[in-house]
C-alpha positions in Angstrom: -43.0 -18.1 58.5 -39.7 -16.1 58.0 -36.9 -17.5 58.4 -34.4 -14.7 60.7 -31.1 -15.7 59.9 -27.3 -14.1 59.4 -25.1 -15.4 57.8 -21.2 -15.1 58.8 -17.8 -15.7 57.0 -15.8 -17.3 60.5 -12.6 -15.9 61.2 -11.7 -18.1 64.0 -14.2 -21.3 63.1 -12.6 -23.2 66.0 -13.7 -20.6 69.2 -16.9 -20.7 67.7 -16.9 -24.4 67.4 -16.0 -24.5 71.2 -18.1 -22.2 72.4 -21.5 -23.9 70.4 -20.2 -27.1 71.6 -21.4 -25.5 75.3 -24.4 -24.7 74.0 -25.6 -28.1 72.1 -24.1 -31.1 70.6 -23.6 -30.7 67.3 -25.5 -32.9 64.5 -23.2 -33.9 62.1 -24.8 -34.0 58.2 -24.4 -33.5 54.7 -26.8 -31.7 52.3 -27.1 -32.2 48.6 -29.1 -29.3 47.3 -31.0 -28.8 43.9 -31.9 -25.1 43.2 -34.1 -25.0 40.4 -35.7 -22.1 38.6 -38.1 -21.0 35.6 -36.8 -21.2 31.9 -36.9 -17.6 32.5 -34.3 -17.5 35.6 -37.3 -15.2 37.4 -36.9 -16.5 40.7 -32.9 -15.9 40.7 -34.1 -12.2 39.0 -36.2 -11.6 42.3 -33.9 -13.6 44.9 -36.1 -16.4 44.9 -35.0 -19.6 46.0 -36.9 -23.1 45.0 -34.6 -26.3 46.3 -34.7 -29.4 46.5 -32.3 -31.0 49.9 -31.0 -34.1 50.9 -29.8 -34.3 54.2 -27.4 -37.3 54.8 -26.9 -37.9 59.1 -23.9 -39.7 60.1 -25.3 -42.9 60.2 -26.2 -42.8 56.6 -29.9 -41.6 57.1 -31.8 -39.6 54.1 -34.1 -36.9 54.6 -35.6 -35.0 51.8 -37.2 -31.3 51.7 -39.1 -29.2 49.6 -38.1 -25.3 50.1 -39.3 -22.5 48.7 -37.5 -18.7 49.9 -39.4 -15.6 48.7 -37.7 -12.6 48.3 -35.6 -11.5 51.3 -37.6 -9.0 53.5 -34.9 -7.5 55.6 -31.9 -6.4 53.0 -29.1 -5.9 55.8 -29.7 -9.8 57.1 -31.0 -11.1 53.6 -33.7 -13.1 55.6 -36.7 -14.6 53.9 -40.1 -15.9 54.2 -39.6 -19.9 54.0 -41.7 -22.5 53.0 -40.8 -25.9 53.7 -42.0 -29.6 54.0 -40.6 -33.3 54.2 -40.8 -34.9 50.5 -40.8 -39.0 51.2 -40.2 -39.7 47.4 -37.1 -37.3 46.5 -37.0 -38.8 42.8 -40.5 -38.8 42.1 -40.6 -35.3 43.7 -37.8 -34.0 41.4 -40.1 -35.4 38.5 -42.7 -33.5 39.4 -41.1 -30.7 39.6 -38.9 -30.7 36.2 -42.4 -31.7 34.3 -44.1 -28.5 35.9 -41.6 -26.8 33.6 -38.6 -25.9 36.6 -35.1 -26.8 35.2 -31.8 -27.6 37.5 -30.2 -24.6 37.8 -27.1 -25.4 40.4 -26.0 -28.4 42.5 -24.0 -28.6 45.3 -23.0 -30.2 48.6 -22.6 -28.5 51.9 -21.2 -29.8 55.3 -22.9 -29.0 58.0 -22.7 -28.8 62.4 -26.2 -28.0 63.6 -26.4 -27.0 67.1 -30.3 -26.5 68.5 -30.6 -23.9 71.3 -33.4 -21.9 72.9 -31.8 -18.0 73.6 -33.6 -14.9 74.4 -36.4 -17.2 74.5 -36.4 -18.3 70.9 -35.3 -21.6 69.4 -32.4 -21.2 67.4 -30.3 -23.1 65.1 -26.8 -22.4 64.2 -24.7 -23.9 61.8 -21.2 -24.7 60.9 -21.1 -24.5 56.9 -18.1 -25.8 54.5 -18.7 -26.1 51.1 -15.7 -27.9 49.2 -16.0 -25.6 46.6 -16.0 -22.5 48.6 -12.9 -21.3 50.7 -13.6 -21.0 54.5 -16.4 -21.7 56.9 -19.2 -20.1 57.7 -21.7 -19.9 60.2 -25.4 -19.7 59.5 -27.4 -18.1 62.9 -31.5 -18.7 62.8 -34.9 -18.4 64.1 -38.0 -18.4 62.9 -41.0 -15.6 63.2 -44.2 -15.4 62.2 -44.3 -11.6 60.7 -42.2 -9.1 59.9 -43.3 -7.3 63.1 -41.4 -9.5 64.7 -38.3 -9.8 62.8 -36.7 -6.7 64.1 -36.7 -8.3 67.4 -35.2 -11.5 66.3 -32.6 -10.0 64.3 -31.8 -8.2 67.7 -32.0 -11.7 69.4 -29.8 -13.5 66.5 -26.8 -10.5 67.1 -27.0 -11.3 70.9 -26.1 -14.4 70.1 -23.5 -14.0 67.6 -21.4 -11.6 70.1 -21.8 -14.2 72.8 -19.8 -16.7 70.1 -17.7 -14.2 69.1 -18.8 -13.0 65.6 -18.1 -9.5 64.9 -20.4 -7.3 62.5 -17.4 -7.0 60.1 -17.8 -11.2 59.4 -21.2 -11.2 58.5 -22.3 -11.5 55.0 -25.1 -12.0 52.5 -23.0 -13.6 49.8 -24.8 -16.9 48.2 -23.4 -20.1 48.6 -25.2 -20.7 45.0 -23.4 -17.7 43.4 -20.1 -18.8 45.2 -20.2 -22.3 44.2 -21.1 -21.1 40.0 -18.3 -18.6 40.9 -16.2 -21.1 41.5 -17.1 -23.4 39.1 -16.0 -20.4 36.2 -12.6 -20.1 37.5 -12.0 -24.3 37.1 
């Protein structure tokens, strides 16, 4: 699967809010993610992405998953092909993978609004993204397709979308949170 997405630095977070809040009700959550990588950095080299997430609802609930982003097949959106399944044992699973030879390479927290929608007939998710460490909020748009020849056609979709709440071409952005947060992290 590959994972359509754009990503967006929010000008005016609030309309956006209000006009997703027509759309769904937004789930409320917390992720703690684990990015981890080869002693040799490869998969940051090739804009890999292996993670490790916790996902904290607000009623205290854990869930755990297992990602793994290949490199991004669309360069203007940055989306990816993503692999991804529910881990029951998080600490046994990080175990596993730190003794296949995978070290930590950033950790982080991000606070999240999901909103689940069908539009142009695709299910979407679209999220409201702060990261304490990281100045502003963002908005995370996605669907998911099953080739490339369909991704032009999502993207389309996705932009549809993103006009409909308000966010212009000039907000979007392919920045990582992971090289914002270690960019951050410098300047402390």
């Amino acid at each position: 699967m590959i994972e359509a997405e754009y990503k967006a630095r929010l000008t005016d977070a609030g309309a956006v809010r209000e006009k997703l809040a027509a759309r769904a009700k937004a789930d409320v959550v917390s992720y703690h993610d684990m990015y981890f990588d080869d002693p040799s950095e490869s998969f940051t080299a090739t804009g890999r992405e292996f993670r490790l997430r916790t996902i904290r609802n607000e009623e205290g609930a854990l869930r755990h998953l297992l990602t793994f982003k290949d490199a991004a097949v669309d360069e203007e959106s940055a989306s990816k092909p993503e692999y991804e399944t529910d881990v029951v044992q998080r600490d046994a699973m990080e175990q596993i993978i730190r003794r296949l030879g995978y070290r930590p390479k950033i950790s982080f927290t991000k606070q999240c609004e999901n909103h689940r929608f069908t539009a142009a007939g695709r299910e979407m998710l679209a999220t409201v993204v702060t990261v304490p460490e990281i100045q502003g909020t963002f908005l995370e748009l996605e669907t998911l397709v099953e080739t490339e020849g369909d991704l032009g056609n999502a993207l389309a979709d996705l932009r549809t979308v993103l006009t409909a709440l308000g966010v212009s071409s000039d907000q979007l952005t392919t920045e990582l949170y992971t090289d914002a947060v270690n960019a951050s992290r410098r300047t402390e």
